[in-house]
C-alpha distance (Angstrom), angle and dihedral (degrees) to the residues before:
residue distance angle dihedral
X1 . . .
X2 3.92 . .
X3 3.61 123.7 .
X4 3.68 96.9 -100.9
X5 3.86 81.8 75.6
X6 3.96 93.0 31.2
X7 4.35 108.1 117.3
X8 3.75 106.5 -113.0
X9 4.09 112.7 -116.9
X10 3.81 90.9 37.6
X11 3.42 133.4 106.9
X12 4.27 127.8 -135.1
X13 3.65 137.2 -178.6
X14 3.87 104.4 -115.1
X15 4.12 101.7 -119.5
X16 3.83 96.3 -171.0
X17 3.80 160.3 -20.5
X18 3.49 110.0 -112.7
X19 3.68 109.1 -175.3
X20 3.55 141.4 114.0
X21 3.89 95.7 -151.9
X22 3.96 111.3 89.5
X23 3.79 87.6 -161.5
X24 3.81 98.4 62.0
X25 4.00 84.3 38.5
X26 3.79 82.2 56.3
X27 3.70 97.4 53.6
X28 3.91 98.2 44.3
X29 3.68 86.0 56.1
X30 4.06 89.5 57.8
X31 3.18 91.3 49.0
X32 3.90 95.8 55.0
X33 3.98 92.7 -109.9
X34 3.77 108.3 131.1
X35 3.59 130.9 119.1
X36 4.17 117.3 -61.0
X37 3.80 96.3 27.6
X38 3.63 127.5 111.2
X39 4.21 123.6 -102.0
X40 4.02 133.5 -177.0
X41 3.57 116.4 -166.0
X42 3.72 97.9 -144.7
X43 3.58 99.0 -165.3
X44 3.94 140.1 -30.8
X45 3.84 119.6 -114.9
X46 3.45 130.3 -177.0
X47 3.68 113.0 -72.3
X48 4.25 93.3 7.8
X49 3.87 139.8 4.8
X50 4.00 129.1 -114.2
X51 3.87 110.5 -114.4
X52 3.42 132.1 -163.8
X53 3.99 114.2 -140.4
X54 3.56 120.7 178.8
X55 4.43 105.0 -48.7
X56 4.04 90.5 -14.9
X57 3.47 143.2 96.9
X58 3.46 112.6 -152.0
X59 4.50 134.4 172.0
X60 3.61 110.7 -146.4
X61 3.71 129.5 -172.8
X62 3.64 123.5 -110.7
X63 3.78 99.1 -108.7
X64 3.72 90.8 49.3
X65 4.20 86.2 47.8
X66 3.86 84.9 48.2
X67 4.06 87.8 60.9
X68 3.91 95.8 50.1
X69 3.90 100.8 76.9
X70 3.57 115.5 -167.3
C-alpha cells in the first residue's frame, strides 16, 4: 500500500522507496524517510497529503506519496 491509500491519523512502518529518480531518493533520506522508520499521514489534500516524519511536518505530492509504500 502507498500513502495515497494510507488512512489519515494513523501511523505505518515505511516498507520501501520505490523510485527510479536518485534525486527524490536523495531528499526522502534528508528528511528521515527511508525504509524501517516511523510515518503519520496527517491528512490528505488535494493533489498530496501532510506527513509527519520524525519532528517535521511535511506536504508531499501524490506521486512522491505513491513512491513511499507502506
Amino acid at each position: 500500500m502507498t500513502l495515497n491509500n494510507a488512512e489519515a491519523g494513523r501511523e505505518y512502518i515505511v516498507r520501501a522507496i520505490q523510485t527510479d529518480d536518485e534525486e527524490m531518493d536523495a531528499f526522502l533520506f534528508s528528511l528521515g524517510c527511508f525504509s524501517g522508520q516511523p510515518i503519520t499521514v496527517i491528512a490528505h489534500r488535494r493533489g498530496g497529503c501532510v506527513v509527519s516524519i520524525k519532528d517535521g511536518r511535511y506536504t508531499i505530492d501524490d506521486q512522491l506519496a505513491g513512491a513511499i509504500r507502506v
